[in-house]
N, C-alpha and C positions, 0 to 999 in steps of 0.2 A: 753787233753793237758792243763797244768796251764799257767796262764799268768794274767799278772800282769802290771797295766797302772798307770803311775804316775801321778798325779794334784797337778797343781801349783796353785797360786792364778792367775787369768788371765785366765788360760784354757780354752778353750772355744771349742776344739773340744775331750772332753774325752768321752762325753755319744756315740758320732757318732763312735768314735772308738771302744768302752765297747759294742755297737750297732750289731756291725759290725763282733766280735770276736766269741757275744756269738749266730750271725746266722752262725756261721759256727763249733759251738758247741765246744769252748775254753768254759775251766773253769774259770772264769773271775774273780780281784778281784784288787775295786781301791783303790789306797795307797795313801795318803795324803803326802805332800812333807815335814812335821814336822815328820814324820815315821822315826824310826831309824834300821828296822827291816825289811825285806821284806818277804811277803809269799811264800813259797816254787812255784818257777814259772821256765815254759821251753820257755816262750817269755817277757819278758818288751820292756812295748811301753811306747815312752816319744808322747804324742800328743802337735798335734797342736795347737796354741791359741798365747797369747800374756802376757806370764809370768812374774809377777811383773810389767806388765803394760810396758814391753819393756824398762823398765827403765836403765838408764845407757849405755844399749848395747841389744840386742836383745838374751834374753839366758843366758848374763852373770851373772846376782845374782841366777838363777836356777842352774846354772853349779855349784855354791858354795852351794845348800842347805842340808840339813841332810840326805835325801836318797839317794842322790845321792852318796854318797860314798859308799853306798852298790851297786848301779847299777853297780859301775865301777867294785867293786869286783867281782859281778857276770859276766860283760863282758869277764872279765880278767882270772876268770873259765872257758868260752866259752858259756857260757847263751845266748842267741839268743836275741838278741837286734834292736828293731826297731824307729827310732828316723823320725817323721813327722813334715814336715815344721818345727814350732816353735822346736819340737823333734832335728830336724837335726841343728838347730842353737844351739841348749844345748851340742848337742854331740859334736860341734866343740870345745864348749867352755870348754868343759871337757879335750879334750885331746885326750878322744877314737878316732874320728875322724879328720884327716889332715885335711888342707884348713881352709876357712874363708867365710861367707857369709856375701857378701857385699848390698848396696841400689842397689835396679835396677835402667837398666839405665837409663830410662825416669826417674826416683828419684819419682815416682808414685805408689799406693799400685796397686796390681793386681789381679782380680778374675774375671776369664773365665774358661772353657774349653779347655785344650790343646792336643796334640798329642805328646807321647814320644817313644819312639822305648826301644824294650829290645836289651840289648848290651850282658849279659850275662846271658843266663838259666840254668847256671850248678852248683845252689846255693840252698840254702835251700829255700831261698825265692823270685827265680825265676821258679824253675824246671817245675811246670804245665805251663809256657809260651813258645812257641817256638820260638828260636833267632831270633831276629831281626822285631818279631809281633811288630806291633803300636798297642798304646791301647788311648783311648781319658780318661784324667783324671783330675780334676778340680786344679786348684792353685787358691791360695790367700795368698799373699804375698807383704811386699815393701822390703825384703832385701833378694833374693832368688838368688843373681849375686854368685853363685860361683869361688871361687879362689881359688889357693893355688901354690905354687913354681913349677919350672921348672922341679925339681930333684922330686916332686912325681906326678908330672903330668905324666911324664916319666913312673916312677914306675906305676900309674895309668891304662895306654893303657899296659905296659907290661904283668902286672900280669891281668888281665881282673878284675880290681875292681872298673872300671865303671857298676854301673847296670841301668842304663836308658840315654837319650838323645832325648833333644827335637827334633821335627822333623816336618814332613808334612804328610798329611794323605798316602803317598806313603813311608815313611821313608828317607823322603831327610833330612839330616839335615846339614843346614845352618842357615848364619846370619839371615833369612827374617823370620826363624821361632823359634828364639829366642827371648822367651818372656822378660828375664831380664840381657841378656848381659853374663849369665855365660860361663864360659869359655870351650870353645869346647862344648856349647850347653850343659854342663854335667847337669842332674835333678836330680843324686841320686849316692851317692858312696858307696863301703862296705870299712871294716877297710880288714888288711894283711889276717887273719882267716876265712872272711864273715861270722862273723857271729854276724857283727854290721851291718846294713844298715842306712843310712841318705838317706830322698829324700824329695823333696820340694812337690812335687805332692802330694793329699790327695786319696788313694787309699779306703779306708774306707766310700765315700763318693759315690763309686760308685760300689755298692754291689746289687743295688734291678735298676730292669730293667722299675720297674715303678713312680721312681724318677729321675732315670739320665740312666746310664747303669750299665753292669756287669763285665766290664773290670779289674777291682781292685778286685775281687773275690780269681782269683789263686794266689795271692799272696800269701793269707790266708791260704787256699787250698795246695800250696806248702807246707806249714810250719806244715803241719797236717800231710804231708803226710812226 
């Protein structure tokens, strides 16, 4: 399976990603964000990091740069699209993705380990998880408060294109286990198709069981499969 990771200036989580692909045997290949071309690819990953230095808005000069209008084009073909952390603030700011990621609410940057629950495994890149598994997966983030309108939050719980939610290591999820205030706990949306995903959580980071764990594994795993 090809696949294709984009770098910004800022980037700072592509090799862990690039890392992470090619332990699960993607044919890997990074594209610089001056690219006006991308390589024949069946996943693009936007990673996480702090593109353009967060400047302006978190996402928003990357959301305008030169590959990205190929991304969109391939989203829009049905390319399998995965946007992390920094990733899921670019896809908002593109358009692929509803909502808005706002500061959290302590208005404090964030890096621990959390617990998020799968809400939906009936996706390309949930299917090796079982509904409603907790998996412990690392964030670091200061604008990870998910939002967005009433009319697709709606849309949201209806259509199952929620794919994660913070939670408790039993799957409770409430206020006390919301790291950044987002809304209904959400950590990860698909677009209408799924076959965009955004999540704040870094799943790529927790792939080898003698650095962190192996929970972020099937995600990969799904997508292979």
């Amino acid at each position: 399976m090809n696949s294709s990771v984009i770098v910004f200036p800022g980037s700072n989580c592509d090799r862990d990603i690039a890392v992470a692909l090619e332990k699960m045997q993607f044919k890997n290949r990074m594209v610089w964000h001056k690219e006006t071309a991308l390589p024949k690819s069946d996943l693009i990953v936007i990673p996480g990091g702090f593109s353009y230095g967060d400047y302006l808005r978190s996402g928003a000069i990357a959301g305008k740069s030169l590959i990205i209008t190929e991304v969109i084009k391939a989203a829009n073909s049905g390319c399998l699209v995965l946007g992390i952390c920094n990733g899921f603030q670019i896809l908002t700011e593109t358009g692929l993705l509803e909502g808005a990621l706002l500061r959290n609410k302590n208005l404090k940057f964030i890096n621990k380990d959390v617990n998020i629950k799968v809400t939906n495994n009936q996706t390309k890149f949930s299917k090796k998880y079982k509904k409603d598994q907790v998996l412990k997966i690392n964030i670091a983030h200061n604008e990870g408060n998910y939002f967005t309108n009433p009319e697709h939050l709606k849309k949201l719980n209806e259509e199952s294109l929620i794919a994660f939610k913070y939670c408790d290591t039993k799957g409770k999820v409430d206020e006390e286990n919301n790291p950044n205030g987002s809304l209904e706990n959400i950590a990860g949306v698909y677009n209408s198709k799924k076959n965009i995903l955004g999540m704040m959580p870094h799943p790529e980071r927790m792939v080898d069981k003698m650095i962190s764990n192996k929970d972020g594994i099937n995600l990969f795993s799904s997508l292979l499969n």
